[in-house]
MARKE-92337 format. One line per 3 residues: number of its first residue (from 1); their letters; for each residue x, y, z of C-alpha. Coordinates in steps of 0.001 Angstrom, whole numbers, plus 500000, padded with zeros to 6 digits. Example, Ala and Ser with C-alpha at 12.3 -4.5 7.8 and 13.67 -1.06 7.14 Angstrom:
1> AS> 512300,495500,507800  513670,498940,507140
//
This chain:
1> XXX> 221519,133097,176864  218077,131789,178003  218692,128039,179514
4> XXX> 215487,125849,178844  214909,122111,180013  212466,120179,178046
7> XXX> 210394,117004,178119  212712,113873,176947  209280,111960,175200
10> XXX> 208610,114441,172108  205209,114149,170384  205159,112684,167075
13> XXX> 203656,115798,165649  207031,117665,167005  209309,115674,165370
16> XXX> 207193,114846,161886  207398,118720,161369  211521,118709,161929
19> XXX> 211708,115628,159686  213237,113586,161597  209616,110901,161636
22> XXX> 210226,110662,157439  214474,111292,157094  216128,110697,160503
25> XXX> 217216,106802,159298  220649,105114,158618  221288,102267,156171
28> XXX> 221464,099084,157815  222618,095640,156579  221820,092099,158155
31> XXX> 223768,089000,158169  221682,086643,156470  221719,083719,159094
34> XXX> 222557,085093,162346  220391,088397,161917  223141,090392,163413
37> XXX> 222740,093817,162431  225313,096258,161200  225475,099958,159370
40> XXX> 226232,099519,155715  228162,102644,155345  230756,101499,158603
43> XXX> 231067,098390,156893  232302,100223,153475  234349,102218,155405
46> XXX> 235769,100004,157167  236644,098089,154253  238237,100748,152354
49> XXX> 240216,102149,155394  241405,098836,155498  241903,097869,151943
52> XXX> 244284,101937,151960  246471,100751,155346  246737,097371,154701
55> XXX> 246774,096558,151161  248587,099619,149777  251728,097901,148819
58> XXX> 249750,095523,146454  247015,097652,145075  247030,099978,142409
61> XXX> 246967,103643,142012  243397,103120,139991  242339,101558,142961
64> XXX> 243487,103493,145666  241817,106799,143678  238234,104448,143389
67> XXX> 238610,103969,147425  239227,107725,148246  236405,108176,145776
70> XXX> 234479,105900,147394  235047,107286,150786  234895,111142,150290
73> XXX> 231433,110174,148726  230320,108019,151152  227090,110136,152729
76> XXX> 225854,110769,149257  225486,106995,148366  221560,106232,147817
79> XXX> 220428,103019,149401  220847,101144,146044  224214,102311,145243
82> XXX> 225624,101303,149085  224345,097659,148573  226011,097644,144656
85> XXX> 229379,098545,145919  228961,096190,149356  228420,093538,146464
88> XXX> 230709,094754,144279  234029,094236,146756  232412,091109,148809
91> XXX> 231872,092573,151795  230376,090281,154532  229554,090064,158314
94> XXX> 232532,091075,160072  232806,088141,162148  230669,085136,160928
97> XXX> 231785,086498,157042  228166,085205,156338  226195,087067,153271
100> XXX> 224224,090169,154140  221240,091261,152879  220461,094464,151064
103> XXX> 220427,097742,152476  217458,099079,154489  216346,102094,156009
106> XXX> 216187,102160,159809  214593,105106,161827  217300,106297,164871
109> XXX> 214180,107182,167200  212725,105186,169677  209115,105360,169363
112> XXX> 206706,105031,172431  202968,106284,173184  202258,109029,175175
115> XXX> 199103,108404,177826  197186,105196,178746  194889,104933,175364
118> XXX> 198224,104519,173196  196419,106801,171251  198964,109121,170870
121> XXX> 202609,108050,169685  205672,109863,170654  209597,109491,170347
124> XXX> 212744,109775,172845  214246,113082,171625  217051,112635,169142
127> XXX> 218374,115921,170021  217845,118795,172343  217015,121395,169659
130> XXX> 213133,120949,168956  212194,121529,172381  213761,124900,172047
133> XXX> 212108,125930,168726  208758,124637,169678  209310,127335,172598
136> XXX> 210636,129947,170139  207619,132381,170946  207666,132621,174853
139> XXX> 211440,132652,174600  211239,135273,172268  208442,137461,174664
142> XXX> 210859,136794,177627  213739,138466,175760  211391,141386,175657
145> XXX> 210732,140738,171500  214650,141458,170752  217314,139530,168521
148> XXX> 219362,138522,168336  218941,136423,171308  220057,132410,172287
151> XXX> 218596,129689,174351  220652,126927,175686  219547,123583,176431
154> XXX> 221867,120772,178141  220019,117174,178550  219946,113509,177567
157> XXX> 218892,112858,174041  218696,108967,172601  219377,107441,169205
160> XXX> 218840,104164,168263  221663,103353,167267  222310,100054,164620
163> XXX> 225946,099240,166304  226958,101040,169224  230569,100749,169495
166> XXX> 233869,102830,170474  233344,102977,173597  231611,106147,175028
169> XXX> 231414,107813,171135  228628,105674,169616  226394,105687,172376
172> XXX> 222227,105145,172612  221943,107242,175486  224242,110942,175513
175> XXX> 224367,114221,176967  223962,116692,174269  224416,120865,174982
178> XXX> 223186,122888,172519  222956,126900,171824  219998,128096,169210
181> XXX> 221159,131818,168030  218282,133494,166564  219021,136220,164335
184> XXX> 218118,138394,161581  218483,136816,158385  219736,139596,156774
187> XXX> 221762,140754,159542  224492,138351,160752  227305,140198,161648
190> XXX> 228191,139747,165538  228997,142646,167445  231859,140494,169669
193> XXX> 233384,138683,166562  236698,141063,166796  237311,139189,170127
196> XXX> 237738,136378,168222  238676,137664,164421  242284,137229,165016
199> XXX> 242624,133546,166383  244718,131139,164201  243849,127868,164154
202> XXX> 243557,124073,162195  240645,124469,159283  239323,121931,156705
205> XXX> 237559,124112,154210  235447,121817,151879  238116,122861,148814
208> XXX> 240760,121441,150572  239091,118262,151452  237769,117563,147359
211> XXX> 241651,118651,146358  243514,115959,148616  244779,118684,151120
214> XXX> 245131,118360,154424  243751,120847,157225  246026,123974,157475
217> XXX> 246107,126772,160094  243502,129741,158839  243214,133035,160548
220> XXX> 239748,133440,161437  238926,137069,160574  240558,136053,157017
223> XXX> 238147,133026,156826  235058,134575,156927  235631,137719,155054
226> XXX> 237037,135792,151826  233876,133434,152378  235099,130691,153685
229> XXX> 233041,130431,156708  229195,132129,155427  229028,134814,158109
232> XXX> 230504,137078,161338  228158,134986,163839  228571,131473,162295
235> XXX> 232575,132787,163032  232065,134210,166176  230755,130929,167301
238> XXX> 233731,128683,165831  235890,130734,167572  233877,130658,170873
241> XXX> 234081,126718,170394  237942,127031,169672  238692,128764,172806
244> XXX> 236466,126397,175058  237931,123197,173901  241925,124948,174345
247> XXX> 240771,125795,177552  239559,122746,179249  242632,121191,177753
250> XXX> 241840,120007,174209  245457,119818,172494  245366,123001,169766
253> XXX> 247368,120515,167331  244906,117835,167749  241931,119727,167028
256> XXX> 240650,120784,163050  237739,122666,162025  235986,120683,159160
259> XXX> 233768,122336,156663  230793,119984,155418  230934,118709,152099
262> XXX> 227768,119830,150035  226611,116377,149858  226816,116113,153702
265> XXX> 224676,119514,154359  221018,119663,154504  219623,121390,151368
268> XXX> 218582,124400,153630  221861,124900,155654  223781,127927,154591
271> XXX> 226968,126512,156065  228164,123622,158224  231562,123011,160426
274> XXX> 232632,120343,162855  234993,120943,165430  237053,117499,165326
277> XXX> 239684,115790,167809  242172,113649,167071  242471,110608,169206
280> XXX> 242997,106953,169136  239898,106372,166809  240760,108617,164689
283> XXX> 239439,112102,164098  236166,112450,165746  233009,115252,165520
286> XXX> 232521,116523,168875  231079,119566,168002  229043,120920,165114
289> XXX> 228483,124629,164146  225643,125405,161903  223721,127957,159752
292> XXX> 220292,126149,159889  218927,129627,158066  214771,129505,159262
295> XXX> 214069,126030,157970  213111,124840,161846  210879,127385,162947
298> XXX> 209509,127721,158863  208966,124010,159623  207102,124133,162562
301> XXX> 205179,127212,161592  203256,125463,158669  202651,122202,160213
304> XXX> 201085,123647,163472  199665,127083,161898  201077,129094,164789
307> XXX> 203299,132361,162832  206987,131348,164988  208448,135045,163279
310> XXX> 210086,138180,164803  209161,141604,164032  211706,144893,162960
313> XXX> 209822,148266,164188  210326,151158,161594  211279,154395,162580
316> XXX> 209126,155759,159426  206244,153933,157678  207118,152073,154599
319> XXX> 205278,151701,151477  205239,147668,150615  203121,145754,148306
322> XXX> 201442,143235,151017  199919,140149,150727  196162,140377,152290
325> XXX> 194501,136883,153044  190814,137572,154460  189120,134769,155408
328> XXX> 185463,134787,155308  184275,133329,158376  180315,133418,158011
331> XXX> 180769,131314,155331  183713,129171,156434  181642,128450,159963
334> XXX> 178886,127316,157641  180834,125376,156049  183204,123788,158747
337> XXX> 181068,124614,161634  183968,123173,165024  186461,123050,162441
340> XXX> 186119,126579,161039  189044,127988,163515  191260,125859,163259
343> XXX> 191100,126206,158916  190988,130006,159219  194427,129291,160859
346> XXX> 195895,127456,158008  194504,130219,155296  196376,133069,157663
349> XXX> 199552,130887,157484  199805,131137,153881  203244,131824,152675
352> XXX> 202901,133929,149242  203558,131403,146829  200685,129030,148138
355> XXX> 197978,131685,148394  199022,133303,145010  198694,129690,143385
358> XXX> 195289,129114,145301  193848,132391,144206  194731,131459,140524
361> XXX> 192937,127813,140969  189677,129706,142604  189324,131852,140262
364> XXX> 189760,129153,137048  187942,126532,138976  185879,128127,141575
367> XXX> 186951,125984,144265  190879,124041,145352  191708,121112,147373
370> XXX> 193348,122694,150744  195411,120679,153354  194821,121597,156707
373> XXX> 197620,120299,159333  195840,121011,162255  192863,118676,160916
376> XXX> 194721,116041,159393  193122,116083,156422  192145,117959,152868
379> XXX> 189337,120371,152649  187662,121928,149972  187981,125700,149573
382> XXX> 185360,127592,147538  185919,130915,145353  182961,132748,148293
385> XXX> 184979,131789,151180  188252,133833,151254  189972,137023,149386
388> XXX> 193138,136883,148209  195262,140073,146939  198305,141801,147145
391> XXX> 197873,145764,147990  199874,148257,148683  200206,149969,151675
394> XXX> 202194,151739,154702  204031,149277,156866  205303,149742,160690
397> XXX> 207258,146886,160979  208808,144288,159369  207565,140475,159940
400> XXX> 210601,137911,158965  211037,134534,160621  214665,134411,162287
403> XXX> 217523,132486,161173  219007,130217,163670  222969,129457,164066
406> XXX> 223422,126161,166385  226521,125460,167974  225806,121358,169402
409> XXX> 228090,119683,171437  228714,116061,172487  229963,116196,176156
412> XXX> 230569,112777,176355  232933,113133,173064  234636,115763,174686
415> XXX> 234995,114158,177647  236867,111018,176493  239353,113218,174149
418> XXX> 239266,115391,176770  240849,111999,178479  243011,111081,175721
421> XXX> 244999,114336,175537  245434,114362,179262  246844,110783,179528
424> XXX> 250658,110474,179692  253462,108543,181412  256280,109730,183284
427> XXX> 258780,107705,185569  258256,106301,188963  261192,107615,191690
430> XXX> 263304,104746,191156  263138,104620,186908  262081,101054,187207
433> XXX> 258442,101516,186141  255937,103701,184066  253677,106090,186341
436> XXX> 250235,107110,184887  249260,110849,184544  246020,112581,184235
439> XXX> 246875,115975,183560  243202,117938,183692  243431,121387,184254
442> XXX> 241936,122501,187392  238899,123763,186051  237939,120758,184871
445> XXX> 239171,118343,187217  236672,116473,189481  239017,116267,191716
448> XXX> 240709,119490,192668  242471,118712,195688  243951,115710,197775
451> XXX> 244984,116410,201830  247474,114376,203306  248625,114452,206843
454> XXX> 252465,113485,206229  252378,110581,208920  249485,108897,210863
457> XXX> 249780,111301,214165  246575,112916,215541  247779,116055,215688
460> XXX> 248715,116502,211940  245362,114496,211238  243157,117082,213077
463> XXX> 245268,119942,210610  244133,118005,207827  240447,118354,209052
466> XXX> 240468,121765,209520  241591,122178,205911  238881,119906,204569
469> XXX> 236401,121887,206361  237451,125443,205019  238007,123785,201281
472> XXX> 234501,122317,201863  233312,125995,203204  234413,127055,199647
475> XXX> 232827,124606,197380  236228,122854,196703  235917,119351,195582
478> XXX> 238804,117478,197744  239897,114079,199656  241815,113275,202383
481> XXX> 244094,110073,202432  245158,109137,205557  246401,105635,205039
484> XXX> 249639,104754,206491  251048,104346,202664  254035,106585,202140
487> XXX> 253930,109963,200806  255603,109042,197483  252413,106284,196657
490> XXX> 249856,108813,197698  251221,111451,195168  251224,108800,192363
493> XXX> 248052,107633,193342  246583,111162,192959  248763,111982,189939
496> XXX> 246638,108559,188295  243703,110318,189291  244066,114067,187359
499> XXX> 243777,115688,191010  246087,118736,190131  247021,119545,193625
502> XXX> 248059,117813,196841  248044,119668,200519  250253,117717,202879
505> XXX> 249927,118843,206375  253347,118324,208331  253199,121247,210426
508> XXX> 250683,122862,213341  251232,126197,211152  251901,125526,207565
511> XXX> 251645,123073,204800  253009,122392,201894  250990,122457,198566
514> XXX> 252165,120329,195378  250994,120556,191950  250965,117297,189847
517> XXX> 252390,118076,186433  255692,119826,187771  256081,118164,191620
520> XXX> 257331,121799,192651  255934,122523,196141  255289,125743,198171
523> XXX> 254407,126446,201842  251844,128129,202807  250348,129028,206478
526> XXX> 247605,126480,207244  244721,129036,207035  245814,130653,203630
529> XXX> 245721,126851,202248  242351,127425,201303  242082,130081,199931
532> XXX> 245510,129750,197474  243500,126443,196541  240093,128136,195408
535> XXX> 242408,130921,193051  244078,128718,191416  240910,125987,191184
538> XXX> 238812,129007,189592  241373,130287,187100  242153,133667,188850
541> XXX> 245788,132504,189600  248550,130572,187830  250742,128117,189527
544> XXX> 253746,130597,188376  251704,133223,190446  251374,130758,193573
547> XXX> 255176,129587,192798  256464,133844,192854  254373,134528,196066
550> XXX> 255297,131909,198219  258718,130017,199573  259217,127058,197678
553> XXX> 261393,124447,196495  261483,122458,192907  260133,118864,192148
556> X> 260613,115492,194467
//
């Protein structure tokens, strides 16, 4: 993959072609008297979560079905219809219970102006994926005109947001990573998706969800050639997804793939799927997995009249019937004079439906209102100033714009479920109390390694150096602790942390090296420390491989 870093501040003219100027808005409710803000749809769902828990005893089955109903159609709700039913069950401000208004729309972008004039307004990027498509063509050049072919971007993007709340999930500020996959729309198999084709895992398809079922384990190869999932690379990358998550530590049982509902996909999206993790609030998107087909760079290819498209060569010439736009430039300069080039542009970026329906108006009317982007503005087109026809001819190549499959993830989503599944208790030495327990693997922890010298004496102290500075020498994240507390606290302190190993130095030869989630220990000679610490850190040993080649002896 290509990484790319882009600006944060995103022209408006970026982000009017994606849509997100006109649609990128959420419903939002005010209390009447304090002015508190709140997003209608949480409210409703709040209510009707709580009106299913709490109230189920005393409601009836009619009702129950109307709040299901209610819920599973939730994102398709018009503005009108979200303030009928917020009147319809009395819903008020959650904690004054004052009135609220109606419904509103409220853009998620925060708006600013780019240069000193404040001429020129621009937004905070909502997400990381314009930058990338604005970039399509160089990307494309650099990857020597191939696909299919992927950049990656991982940065900050910022949302508005009406009611931040859960903690890190609703955030205004977040790191988003995201992978654009540009391929050939009529081409997406994946040459790699047997690596994955055989993984069994949680799936929601969207059947299940409309039919009351719950998510049930799918094999993945089985998924996509019965149709479940649209296509080999839209797979490939669901099962990429699955295996990162497992990996950093994601429970397997905790984690569903969720198809979208048609009312929750865009109307050009050719598929949708959410990777979702169960924790305390509930099951929550962390990272999405989409089929965007070519409406982005389609999008930004009319509205900036710069052709964002791939080419196929031909190994023989092919007879097509072509459409031919000729612009005639004497005539348009005349015309136009400065603005000729830049409405030259816009005829040459004609898809075939426009210029067939403008060469029908010329020739009835002799002249058609034409907007160019680039200008701002309508301009009038006469019959004398460009030729329109379809011909036949021999073609070397074939000019398509790309399709573009987008896995997106929310690190700081991950991060706390990544938390959540980790967190455990286990009991202190003496039973009396509850001990807290991180357990990250070690690719993931920040912490991969605490040193302890087993008693405050210089010469076990000065071992403990020596260790820091090879595990330093190696890139390996680490702390000593060389407070007088005993042995026992300094293991629970580190096991509270999610450091998975401890070295404790109690020899001028060897030390002994513990791993949190078992206690077992092993000795090792003080200069292999290090480098047992960096295998097993990186993944290219197991603690049962450390545990076989070393003496050792089983938990405290």
């Amino acid at each position: 993959m290509l990484e790319i870093e882009c600006p944060s501040v995103t022209p408006e003219a970026v982000l009017k072609a994606s849509g997100h100027v006109d649609k990128f808005t959420d419903l939002m409710v005010k209390d009447d008297k304090t002015g508190t803000c709140f997003r209608a749809d949480h409210l409703l769902r709040d209510y009707c979560n709580d009106k299913l828990e709490k109230d189920h005893l005393t409601i009836s089955a009619e009702q129950a079905s109307e709040l299901k109903n209610v819920l599973a159609l939730l994102e398709d709700l018009s503005c009108q219809e979200l303030g009928l039913k917020i009147k319809e069950y009395g819903i008020t401000a959650p904690h004054t219970k004052n009135p609220l208004s109606d419904p509103y729309p409220f853009n998620l972008m925060f708006q600013t102006s780019i240069g000193p004039s404040g001429q020129s307004p621009g937004y905070m990027r909502p997400e990381t994926a314009q930058g990338i498509f604005v970039n399509f063509r160089d990307l494309y050049y650099y990857n020597g005109k191939k696909l299919p072919f992927a950049a990656a971007q991982v940065g900050q993007a910022f949302r508005n947001e009406i009611s931040p709340r859960q903690g890190p999930l609703r955030v205004r500020e977040f790191t988003l990573a995201e992978i654009e996959h540009f391929v050939d729309p009529e081409n997406k198999s994946h040459p790699k998706f047997s690596n994955v084709a055989e993984l069994e895992f949680l799936m929601f398809p969207r059947e299940a969800q409309l039919s009351g079922q719950s998510a049930k384990k799918i094999c993945l190869g089985e998924a996509v050639a019965k149709g479940t999932i649209n296509n080999e690379t839209l797979g490939y990358f669901i099962g990429r997804v699955y295996l990162f998550l497992t990996k950093i530590g994601i429970d397997k049982n905790r984690l569903r793939f969720r198809q979208h509902l048609a009312n929750e996909m865009a109307h050009y999206a050719a598929d949708c799927w959410d990777a979702e993790i169960e924790a305390s609030y509930g099951w929550i998107e962390c990272v999405g997995i989409a089929d965007r087909s070519a409406y982005d760079l389609q999008a930004h290819s009319e509205k900036s009249g710069v052709a964002l498209v791939a080419e196929e060569k031909f190994a023989e010439p092919k007879e097509v019937e072509q459409l031919v736009i000729t612009p005639v430039k004497k005539d348009l300069g005349i015309a136009f004079k400065g603005d000729h080039k830049k409405v030259v542009e816009s005829l040459e970026a004609m898809k075939e439906q426009e210029a067939m329906a403008m060469k029908a108006t010329l020739e009835s009317k002799g002249e058609v209102e034409f907007y160019v982007c680039t200008l701002g503005k309508n301009v009038t087109i006469k019959k004398n100033m460009v030729s329109i026809s379809k011909e036949r001819t021999k073609v070397h190549q074939r000019v398509f714009t790309p399709s573009v499959i987008e896995p997106s993830f929310g690190i700081g989503r991950i991060m706390y479920c990544l938390s959540e599944h980790s967190f455990s208790t286990r009991p202190g030495k003496a039973g009396d109390e509850q001990l807290g327990l991180l357990s990250f693997s070690p690719l993931v922890a920040p912490m991969k390694c605490m040193v302890f010298p087993l008693v405050q004496n210089q010469q076990f102290e000065e071992g403990a150096k020596v260790i820091s500075e090879s595990l330093t020498s190696i890139r390996i994240s680490h702390k000593i602790d060389m407070t007088g507390t005993s042995i026992g606290k300094r293991y629970a302190r580190s096991d509270e942390l999610g450091v998975p190993f401890a070295i404790t130095v109690d020899s001028d030869t060897s030390v002994t090296i513990r791993e949190r989630d078992s206690k077992d220990q092993v000795r090792v000679s003080l200069k292999e420390a290090a480098s047992v610490l960096s295998s097993v850190a990186e993944g290219k040993m197991t603690w049962q491989d450390v545990w076989a080649s070393f003496p050792h002896h089983s938990s405290e």
